[in-house]
Structure formats: C-alpha cells, structure tokens
N, CA, C, O and CB atoms as a CASP TS submission, in Angstrom:
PFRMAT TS
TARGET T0000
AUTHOR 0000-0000-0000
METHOD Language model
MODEL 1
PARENT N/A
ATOM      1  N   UNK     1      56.084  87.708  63.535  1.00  0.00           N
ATOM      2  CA  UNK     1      55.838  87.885  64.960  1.00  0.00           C
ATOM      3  C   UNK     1      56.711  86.951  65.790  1.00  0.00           C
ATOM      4  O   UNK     1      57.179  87.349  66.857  1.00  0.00           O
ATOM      5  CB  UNK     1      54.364  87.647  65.277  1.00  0.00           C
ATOM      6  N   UNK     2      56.926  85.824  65.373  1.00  0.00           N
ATOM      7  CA  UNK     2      57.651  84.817  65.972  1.00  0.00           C
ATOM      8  C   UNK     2      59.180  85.624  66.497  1.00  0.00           C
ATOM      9  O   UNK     2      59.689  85.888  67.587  1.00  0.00           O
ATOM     10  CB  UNK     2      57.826  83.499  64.789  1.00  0.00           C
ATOM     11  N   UNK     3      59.588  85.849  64.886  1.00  0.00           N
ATOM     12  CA  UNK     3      61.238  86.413  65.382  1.00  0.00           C
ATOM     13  C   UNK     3      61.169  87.769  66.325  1.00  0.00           C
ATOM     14  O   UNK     3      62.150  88.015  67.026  1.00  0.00           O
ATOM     15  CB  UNK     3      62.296  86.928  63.828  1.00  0.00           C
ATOM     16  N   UNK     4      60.349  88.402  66.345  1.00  0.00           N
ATOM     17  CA  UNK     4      60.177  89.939  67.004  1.00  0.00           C
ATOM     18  C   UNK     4      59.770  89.223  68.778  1.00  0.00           C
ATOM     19  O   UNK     4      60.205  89.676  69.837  1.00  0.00           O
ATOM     20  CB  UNK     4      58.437  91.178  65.982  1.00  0.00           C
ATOM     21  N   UNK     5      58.937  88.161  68.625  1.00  0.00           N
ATOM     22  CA  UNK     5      59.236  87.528  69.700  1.00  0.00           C
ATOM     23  C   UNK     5      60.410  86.969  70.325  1.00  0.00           C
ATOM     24  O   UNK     5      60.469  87.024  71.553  1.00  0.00           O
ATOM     25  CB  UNK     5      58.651  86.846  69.638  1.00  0.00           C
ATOM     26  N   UNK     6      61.099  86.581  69.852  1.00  0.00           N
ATOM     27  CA  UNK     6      62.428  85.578  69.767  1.00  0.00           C
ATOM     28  C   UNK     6      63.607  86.632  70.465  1.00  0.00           C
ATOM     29  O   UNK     6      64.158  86.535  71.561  1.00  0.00           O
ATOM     30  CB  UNK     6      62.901  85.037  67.835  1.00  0.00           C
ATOM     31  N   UNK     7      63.804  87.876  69.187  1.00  0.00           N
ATOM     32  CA  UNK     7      64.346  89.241  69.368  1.00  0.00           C
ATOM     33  C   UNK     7      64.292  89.682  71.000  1.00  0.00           C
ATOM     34  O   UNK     7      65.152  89.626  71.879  1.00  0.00           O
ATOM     35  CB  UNK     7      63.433  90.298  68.405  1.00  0.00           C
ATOM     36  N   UNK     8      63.194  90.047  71.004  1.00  0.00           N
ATOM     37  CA  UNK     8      62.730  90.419  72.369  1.00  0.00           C
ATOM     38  C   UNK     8      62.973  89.643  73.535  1.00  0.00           C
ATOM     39  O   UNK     8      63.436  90.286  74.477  1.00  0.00           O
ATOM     40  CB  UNK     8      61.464  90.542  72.357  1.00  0.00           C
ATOM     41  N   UNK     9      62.772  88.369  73.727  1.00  0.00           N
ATOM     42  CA  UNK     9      63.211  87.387  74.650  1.00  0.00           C
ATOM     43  C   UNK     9      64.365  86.918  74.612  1.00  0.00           C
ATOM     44  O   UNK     9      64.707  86.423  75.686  1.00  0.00           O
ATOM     45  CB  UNK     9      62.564  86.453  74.655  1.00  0.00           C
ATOM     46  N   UNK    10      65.228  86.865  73.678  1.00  0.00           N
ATOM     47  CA  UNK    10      66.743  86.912  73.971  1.00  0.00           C
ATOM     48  C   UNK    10      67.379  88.359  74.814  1.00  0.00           C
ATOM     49  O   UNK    10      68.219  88.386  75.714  1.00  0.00           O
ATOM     50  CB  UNK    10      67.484  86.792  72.422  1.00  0.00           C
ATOM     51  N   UNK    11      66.679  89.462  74.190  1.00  0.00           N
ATOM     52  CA  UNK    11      67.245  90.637  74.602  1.00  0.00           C
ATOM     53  C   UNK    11      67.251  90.837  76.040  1.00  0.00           C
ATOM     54  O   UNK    11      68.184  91.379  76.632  1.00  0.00           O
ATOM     55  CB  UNK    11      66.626  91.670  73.996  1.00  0.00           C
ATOM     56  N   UNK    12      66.275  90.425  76.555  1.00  0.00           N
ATOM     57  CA  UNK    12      65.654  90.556  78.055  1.00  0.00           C
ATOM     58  C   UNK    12      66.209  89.245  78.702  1.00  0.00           C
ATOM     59  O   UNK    12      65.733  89.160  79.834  1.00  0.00           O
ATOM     60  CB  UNK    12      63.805  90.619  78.126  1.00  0.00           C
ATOM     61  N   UNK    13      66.760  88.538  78.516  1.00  0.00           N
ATOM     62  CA  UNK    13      67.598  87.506  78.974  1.00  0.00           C
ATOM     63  C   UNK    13      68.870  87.595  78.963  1.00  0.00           C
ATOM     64  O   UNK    13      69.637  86.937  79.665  1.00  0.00           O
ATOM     65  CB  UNK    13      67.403  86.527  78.432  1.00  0.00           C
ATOM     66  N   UNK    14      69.143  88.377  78.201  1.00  0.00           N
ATOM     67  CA  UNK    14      70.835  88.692  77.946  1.00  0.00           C
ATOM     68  C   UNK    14      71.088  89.594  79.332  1.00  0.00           C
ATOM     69  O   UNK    14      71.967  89.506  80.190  1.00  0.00           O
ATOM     70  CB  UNK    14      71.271  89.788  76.209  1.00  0.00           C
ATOM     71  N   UNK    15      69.667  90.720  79.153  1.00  0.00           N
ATOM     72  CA  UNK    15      70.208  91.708  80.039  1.00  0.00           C
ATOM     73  C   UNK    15      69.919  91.516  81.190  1.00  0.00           C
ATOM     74  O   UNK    15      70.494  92.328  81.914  1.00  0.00           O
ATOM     75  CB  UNK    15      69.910  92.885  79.815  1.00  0.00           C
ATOM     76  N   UNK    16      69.009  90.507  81.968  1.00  0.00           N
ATOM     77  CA  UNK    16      69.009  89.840  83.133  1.00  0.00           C
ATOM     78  C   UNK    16      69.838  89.231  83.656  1.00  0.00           C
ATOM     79  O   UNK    16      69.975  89.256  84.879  1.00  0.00           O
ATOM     80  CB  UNK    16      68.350  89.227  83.190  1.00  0.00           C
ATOM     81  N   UNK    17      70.847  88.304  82.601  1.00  0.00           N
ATOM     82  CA  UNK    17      72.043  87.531  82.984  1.00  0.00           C
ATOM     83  C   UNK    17      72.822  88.636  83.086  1.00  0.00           C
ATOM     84  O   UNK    17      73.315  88.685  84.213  1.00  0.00           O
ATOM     85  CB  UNK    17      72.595  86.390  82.026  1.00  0.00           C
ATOM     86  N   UNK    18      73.221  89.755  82.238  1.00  0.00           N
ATOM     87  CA  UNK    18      74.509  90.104  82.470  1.00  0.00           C
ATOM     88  C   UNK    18      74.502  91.438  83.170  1.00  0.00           C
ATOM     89  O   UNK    18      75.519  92.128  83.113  1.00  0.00           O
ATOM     90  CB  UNK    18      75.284  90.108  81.219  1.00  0.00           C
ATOM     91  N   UNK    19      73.142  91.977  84.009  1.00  0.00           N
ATOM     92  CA  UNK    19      72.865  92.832  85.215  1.00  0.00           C
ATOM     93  C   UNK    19      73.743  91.684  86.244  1.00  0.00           C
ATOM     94  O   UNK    19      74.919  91.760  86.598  1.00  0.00           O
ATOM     95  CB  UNK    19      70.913  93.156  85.596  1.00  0.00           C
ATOM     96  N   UNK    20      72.638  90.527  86.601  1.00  0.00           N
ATOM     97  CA  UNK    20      73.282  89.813  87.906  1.00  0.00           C
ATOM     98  C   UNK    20      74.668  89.728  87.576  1.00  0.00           C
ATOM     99  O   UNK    20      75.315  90.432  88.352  1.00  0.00           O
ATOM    100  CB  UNK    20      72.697  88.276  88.280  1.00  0.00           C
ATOM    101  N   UNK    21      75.829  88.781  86.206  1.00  0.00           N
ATOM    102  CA  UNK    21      76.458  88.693  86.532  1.00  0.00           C
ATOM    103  C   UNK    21      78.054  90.326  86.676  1.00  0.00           C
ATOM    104  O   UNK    21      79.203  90.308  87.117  1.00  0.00           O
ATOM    105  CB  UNK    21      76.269  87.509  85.960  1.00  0.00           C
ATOM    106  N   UNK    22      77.120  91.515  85.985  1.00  0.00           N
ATOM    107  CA  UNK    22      77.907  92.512  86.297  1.00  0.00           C
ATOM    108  C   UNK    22      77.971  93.105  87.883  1.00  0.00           C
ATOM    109  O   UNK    22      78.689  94.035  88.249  1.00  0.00           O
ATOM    110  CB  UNK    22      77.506  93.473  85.382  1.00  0.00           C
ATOM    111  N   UNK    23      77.062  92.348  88.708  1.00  0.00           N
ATOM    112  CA  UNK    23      76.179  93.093  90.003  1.00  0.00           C
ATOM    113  C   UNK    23      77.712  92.140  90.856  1.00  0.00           C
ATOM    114  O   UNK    23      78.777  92.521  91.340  1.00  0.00           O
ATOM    115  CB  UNK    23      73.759  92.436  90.452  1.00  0.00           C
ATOM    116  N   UNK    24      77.116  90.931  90.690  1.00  0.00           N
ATOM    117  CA  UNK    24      78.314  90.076  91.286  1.00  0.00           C
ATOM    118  C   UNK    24      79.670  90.560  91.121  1.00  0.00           C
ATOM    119  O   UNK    24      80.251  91.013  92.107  1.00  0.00           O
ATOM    120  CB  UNK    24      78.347  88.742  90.700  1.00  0.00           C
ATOM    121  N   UNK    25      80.223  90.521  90.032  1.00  0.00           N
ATOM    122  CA  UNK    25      82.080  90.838  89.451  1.00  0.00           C
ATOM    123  C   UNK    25      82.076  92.406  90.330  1.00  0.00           C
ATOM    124  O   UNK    25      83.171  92.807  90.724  1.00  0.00           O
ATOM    125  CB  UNK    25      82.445  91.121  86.949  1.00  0.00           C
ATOM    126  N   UNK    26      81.018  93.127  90.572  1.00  0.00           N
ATOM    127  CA  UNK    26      81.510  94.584  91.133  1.00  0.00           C
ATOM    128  C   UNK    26      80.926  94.637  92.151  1.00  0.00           C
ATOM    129  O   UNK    26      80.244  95.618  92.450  1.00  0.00           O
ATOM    130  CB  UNK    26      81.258  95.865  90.391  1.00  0.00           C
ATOM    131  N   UNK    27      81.058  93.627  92.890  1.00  0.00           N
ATOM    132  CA  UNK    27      81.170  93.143  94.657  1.00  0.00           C
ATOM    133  C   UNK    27      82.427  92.473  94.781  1.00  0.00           C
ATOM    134  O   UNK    27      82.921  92.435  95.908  1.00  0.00           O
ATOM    135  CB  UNK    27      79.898  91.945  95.283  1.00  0.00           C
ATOM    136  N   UNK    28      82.835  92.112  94.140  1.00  0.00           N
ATOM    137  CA  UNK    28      84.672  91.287  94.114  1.00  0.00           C
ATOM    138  C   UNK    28      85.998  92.129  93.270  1.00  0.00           C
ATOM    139  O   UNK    28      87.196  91.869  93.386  1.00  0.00           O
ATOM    140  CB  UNK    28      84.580  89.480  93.017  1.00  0.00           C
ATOM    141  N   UNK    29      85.360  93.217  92.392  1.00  0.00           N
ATOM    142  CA  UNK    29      86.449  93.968  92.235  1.00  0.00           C
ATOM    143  C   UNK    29      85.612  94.734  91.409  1.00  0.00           C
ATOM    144  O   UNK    29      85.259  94.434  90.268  1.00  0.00           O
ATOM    145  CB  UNK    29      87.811  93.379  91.740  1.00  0.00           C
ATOM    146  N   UNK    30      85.196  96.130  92.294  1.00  0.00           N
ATOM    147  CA  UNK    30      85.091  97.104  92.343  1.00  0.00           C
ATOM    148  C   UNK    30      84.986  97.302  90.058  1.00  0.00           C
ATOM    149  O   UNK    30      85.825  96.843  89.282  1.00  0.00           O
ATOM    150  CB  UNK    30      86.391  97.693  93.558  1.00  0.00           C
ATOM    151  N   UNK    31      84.117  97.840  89.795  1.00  0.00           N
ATOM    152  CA  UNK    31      83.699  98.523  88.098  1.00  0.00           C
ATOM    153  C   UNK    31      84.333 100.094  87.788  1.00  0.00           C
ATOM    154  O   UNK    31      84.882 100.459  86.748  1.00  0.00           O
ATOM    155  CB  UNK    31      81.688  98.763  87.938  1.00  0.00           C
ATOM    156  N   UNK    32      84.086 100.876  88.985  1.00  0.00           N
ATOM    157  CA  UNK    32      84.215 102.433  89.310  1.00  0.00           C
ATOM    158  C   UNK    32      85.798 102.644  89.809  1.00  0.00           C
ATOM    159  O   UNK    32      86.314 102.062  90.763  1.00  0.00           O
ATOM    160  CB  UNK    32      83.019 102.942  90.647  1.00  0.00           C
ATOM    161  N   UNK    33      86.385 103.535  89.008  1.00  0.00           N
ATOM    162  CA  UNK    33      86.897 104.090  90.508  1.00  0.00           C
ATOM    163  C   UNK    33      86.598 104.988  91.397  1.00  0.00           C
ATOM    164  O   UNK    33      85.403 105.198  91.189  1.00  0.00           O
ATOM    165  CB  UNK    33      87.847 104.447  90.516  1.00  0.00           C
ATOM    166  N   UNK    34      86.939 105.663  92.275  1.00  0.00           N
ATOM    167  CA  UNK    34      86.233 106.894  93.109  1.00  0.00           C
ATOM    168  C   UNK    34      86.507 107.812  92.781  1.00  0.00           C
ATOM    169  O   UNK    34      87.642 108.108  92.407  1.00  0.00           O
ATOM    170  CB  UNK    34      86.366 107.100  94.334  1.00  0.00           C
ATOM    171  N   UNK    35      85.552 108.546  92.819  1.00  0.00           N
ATOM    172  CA  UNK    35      84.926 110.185  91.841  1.00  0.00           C
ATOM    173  C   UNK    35      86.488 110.925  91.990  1.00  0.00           C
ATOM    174  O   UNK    35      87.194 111.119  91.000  1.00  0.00           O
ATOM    175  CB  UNK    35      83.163 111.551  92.966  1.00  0.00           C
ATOM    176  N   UNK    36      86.845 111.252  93.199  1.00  0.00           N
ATOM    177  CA  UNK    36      88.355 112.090  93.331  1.00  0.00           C
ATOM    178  C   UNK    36      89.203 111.238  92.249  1.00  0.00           C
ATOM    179  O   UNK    36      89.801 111.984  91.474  1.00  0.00           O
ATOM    180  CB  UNK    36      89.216 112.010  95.156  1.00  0.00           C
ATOM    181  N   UNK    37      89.300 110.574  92.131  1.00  0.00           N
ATOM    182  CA  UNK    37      90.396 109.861  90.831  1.00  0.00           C
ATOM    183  C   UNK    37      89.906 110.304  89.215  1.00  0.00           C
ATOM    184  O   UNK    37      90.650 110.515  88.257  1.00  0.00           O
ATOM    185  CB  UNK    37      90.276 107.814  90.887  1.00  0.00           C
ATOM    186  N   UNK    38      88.758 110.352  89.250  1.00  0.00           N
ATOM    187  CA  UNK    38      88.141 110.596  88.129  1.00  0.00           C
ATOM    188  C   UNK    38      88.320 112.017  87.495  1.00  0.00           C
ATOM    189  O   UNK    38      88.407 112.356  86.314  1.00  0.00           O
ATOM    190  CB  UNK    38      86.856 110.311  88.372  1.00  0.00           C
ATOM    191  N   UNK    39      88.348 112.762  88.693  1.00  0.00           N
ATOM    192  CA  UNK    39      88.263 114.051  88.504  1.00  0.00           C
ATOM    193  C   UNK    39      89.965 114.547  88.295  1.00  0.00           C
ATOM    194  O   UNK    39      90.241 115.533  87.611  1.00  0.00           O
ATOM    195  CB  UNK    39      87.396 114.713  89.814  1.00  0.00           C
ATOM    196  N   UNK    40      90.976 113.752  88.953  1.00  0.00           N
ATOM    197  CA  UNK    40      92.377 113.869  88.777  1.00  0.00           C
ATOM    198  C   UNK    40      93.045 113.390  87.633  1.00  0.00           C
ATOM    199  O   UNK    40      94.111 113.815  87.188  1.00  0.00           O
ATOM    200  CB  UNK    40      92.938 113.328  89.731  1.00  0.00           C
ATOM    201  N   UNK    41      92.146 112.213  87.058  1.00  0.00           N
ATOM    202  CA  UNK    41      92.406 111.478  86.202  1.00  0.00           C
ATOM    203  C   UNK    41      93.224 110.346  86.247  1.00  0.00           C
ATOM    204  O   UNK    41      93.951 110.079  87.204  1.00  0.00           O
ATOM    205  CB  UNK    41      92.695 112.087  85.514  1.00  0.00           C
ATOM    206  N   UNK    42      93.113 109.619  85.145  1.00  0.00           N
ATOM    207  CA  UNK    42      93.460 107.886  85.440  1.00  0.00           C
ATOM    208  C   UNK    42      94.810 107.121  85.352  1.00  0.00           C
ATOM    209  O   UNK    42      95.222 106.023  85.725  1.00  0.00           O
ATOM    210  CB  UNK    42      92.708 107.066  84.446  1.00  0.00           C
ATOM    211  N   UNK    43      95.468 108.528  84.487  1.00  0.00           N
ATOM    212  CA  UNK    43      96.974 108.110  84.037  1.00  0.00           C
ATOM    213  C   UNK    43      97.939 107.973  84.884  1.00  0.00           C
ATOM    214  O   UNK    43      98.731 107.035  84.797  1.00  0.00           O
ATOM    215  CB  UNK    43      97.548 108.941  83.209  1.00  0.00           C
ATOM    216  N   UNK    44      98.016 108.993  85.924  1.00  0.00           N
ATOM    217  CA  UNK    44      98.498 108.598  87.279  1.00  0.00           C
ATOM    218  C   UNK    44      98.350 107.982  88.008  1.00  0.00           C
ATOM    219  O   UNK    44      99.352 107.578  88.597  1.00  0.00           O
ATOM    220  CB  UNK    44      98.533 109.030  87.863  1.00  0.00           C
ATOM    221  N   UNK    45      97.067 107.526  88.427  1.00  0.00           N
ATOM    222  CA  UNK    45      97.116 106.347  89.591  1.00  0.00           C
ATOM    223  C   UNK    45      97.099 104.958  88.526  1.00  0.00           C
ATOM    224  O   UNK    45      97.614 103.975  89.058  1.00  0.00           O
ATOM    225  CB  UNK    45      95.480 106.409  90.878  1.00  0.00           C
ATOM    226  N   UNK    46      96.775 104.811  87.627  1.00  0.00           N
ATOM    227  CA  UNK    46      96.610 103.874  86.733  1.00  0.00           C
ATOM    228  C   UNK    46      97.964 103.043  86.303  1.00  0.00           C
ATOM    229  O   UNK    46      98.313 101.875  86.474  1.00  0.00           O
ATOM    230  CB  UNK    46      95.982 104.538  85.637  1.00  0.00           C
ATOM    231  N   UNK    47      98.524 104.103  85.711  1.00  0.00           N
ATOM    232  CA  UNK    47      99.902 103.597  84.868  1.00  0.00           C
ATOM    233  C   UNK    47     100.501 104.663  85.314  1.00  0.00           C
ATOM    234  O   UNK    47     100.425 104.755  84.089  1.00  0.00           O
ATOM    235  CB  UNK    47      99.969 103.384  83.115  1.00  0.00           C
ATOM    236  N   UNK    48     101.144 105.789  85.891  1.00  0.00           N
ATOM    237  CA  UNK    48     102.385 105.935  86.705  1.00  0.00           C
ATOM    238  C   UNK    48     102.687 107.203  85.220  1.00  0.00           C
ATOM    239  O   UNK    48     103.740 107.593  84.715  1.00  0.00           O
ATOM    240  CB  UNK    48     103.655 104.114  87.078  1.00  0.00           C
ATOM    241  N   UNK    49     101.744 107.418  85.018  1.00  0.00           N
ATOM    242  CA  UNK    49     102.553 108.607  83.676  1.00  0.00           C
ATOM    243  C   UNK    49     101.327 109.551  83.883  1.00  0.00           C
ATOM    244  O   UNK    49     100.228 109.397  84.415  1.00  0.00           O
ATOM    245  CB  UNK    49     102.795 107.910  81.508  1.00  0.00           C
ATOM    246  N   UNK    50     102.125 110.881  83.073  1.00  0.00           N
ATOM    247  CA  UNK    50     100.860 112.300  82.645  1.00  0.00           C
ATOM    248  C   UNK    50     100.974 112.334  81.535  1.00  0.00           C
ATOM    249  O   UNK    50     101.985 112.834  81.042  1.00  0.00           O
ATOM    250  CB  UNK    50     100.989 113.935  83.121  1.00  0.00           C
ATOM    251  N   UNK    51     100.078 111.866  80.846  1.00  0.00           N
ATOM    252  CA  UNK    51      99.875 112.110  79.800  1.00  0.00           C
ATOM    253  C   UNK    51      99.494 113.306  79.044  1.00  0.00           C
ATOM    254  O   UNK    51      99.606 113.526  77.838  1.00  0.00           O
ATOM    255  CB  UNK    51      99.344 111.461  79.703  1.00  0.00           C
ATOM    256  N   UNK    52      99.033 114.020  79.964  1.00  0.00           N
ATOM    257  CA  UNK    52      98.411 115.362  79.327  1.00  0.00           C
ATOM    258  C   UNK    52      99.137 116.491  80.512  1.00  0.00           C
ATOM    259  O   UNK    52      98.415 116.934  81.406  1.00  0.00           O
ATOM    260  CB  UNK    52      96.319 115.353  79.301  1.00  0.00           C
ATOM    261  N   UNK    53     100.351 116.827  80.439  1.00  0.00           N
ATOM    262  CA  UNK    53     100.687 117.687  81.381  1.00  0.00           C
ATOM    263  C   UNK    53     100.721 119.277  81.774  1.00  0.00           C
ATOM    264  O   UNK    53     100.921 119.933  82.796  1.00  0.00           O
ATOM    265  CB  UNK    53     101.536 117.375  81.407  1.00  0.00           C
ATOM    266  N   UNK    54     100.342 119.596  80.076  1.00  0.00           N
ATOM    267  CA  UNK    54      99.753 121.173  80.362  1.00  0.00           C
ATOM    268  C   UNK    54      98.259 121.187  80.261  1.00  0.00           C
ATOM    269  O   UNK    54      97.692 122.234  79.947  1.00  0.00           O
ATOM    270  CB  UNK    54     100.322 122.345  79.210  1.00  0.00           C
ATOM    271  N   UNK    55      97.519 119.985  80.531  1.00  0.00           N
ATOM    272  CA  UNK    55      96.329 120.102  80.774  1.00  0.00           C
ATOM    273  C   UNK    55      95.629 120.048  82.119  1.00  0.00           C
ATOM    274  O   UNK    55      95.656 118.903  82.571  1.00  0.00           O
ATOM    275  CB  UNK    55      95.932 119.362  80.099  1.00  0.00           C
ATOM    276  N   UNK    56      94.965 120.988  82.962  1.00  0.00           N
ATOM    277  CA  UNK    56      95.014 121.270  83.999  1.00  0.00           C
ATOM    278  C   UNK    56      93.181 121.651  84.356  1.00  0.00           C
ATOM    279  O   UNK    56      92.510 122.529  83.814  1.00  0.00           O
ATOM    280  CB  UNK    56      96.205 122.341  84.083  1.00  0.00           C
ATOM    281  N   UNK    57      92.832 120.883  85.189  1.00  0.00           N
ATOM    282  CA  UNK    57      91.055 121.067  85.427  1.00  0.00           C
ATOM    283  C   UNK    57      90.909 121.921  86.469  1.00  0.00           C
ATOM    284  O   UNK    57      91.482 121.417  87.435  1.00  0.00           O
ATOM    285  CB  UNK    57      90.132 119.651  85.869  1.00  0.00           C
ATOM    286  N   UNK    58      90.335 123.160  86.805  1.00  0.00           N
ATOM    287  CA  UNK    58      90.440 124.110  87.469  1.00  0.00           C
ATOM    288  C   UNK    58      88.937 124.014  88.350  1.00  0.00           C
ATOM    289  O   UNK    58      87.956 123.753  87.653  1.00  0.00           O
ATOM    290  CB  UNK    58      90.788 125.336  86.544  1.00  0.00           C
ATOM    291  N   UNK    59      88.704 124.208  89.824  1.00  0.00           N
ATOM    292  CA  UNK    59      87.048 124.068  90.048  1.00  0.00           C
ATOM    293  C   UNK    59      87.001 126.104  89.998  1.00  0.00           C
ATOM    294  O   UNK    59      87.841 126.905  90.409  1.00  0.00           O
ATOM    295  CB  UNK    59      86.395 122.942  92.172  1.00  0.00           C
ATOM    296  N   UNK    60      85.926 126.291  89.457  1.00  0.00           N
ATOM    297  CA  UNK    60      85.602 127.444  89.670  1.00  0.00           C
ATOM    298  C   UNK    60      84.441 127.791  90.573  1.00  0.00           C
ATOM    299  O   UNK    60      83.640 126.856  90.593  1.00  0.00           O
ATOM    300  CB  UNK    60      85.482 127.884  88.588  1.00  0.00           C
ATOM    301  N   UNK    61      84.150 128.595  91.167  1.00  0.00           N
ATOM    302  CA  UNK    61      82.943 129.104  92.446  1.00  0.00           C
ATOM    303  C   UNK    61      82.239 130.081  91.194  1.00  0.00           C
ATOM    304  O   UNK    61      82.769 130.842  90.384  1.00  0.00           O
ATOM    305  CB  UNK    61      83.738 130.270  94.327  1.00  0.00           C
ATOM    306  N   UNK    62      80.680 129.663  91.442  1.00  0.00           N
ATOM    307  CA  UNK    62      79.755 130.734  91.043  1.00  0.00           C
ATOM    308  C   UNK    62      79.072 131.197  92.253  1.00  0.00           C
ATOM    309  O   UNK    62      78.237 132.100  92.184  1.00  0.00           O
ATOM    310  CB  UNK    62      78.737 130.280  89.986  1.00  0.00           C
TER
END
C-alpha cells in the first residue's frame, strides 16, 4: 500500500507541476500552431520545402 501510495502521489505531482509549467511556456511561445496551418501543413511554413507534393487535401460539401 505504501508504494501504490507513493506511485500515486508522485503521479499527481508530476502532473500538477508540468500542467502549470506547460500553461506558462504556452503564454511565451505559443504550443499550437493555427488550425489553417495545420490543415495546409507544416513543411511549408516550417522548413520552406513540400514534402509531399502530389499529395493534395481536398474540403468536400455534404
């Protein structure tokens, strides 16, 4: 019981520290990029190449 205690209270401390300190770092530089990039993809605005150039994401209407 001790270690299942131990287990448990490290776990919930880890993830308390590293909520706040992920909450903080993505108020000073941004975690995401914005959805339109996502959807264009990363190789271009990222690093300046296409990596996948006959690959092409189409929106379709239902």
């Amino acid at each position: 019981m001790a270690q299942i205690a131990g287990v448990v209270t490290n776990a919930v401390f880890v993830f308390a520290v590293m909520y706040v300190f992920f909450k903080i770092l993505d108020k000073s530089v941004p975690l995401r990029v914005p959805a339109e990039l996502e959807l264009e993809g990363l190789d271009q605005a990222e690093v300046a190449v296409t990596a996948y150039p006959d690959f092409h994401i189409t929106k379709t209407h239902r």
